[in-house]
C-alpha positions in Angstrom: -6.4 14.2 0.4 -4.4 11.0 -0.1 -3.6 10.1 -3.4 -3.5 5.9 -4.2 -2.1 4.7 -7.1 -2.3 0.5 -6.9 -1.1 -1.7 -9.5 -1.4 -5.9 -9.5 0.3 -7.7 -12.7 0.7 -11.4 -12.1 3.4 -11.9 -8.8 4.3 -8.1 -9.4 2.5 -5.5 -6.3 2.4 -1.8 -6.1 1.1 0.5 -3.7 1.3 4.0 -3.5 0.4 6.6 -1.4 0.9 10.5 -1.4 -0.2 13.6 0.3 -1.7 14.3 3.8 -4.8 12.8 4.4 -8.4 14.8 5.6 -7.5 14.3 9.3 -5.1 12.8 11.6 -7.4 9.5 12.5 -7.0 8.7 8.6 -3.6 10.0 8.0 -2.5 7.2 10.9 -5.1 4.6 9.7 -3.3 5.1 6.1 0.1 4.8 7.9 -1.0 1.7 9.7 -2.3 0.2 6.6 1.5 0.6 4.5 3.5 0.2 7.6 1.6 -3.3 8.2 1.9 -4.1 4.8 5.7 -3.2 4.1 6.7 -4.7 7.2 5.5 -8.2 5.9 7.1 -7.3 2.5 10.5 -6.4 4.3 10.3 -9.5 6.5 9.4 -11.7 3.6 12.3 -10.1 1.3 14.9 -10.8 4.5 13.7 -14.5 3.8 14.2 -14.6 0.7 10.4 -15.0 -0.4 9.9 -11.5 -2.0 12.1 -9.2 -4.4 11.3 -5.7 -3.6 11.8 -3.4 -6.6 10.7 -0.2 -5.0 10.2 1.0 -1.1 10.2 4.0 0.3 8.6 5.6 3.4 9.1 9.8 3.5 6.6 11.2 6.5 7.2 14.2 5.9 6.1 14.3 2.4 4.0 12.0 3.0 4.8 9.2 0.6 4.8 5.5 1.0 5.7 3.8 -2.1 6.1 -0.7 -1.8 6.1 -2.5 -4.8 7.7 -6.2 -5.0 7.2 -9.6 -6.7 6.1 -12.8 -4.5 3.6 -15.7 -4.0 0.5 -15.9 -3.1 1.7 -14.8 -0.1 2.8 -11.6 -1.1 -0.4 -11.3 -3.1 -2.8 -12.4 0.3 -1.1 -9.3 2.4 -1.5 -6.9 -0.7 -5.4 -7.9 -1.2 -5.7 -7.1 2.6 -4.0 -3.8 2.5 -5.9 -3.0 -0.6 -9.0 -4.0 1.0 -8.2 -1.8 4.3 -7.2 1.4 2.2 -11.0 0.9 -0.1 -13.0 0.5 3.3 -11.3 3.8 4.0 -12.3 5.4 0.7 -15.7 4.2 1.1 -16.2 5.6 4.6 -14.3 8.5 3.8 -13.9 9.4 0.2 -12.9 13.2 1.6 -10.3 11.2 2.9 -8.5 9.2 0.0 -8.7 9.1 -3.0 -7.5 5.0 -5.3 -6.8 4.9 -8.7 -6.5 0.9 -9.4 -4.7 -0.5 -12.3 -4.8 -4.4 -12.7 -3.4 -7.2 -15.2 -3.9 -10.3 -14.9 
C-alpha cells in the first residue's frame, strides 16, 4: 500500500508518497499523478515562480517527496494532484492510503 502524507499551510505544499502500491495500474496512476505535479513545480521553480524546499523522486524505493512555496498557481496544481491521488483512495482504498494535514 501507498502511504500519503499531504500537508497545505498558506503558499507552503507537501506531498508525499511511499511504498509500492496494490498493483501496477495504481503504482503508474500514483506515478503519473507526482510526475505531473512536480513537473509543473520544477518548471515553475525554473521561472522563478516557486521555491522548492524539498523534491525527491527514488523508484526504486518508491518515494516521491515535493514540497515548495507559490501562488495560487502552485496551490491550483496541488488541489488537482490532491484531488487525483483521493479519487484513487476512494476507488481503491487497498490501494493508498492519505493522511492530510492542513493550516490555513
Amino acid at each position: 500500500m501507498t502511504m500519503v502524507r499531504i500537508e497545505h499551510e498558506i503558499g507552503r505544499y507537501m506531498i508525499l508518497c511511499e511504498g509500492h502500491s496494490a498493483d501496477e495500474k495504481c503504482c503508474n496512476y500514483i506515478t503519473g499523478v507526482m510526475y505531473a505535479f512536480g513537473g509543473y513545480v520544477k518548471n515553475m521553480e525554473s521561472e522563478g515562480e516557486c521555491e522548492v524546499y524539498g523534491f525527491e523522486i527514488d523508484e526504486d524505493a518508491p518515494r516521491f517527496l515535493i514540497h515548495c512555496g507559490g501562488d495560487e498557481r502552485i496551490e491550483a496544481a496541488f488541489i488537482a494532484a490532491c484531488i487525483g491521488l483521493k479519487q484513487l483512495e476512494d476507488a481503491r482504498p487497498d490501494a493508498i492510503c492519505i493522511c492530510a494535514d492542513e493550516e490555513n
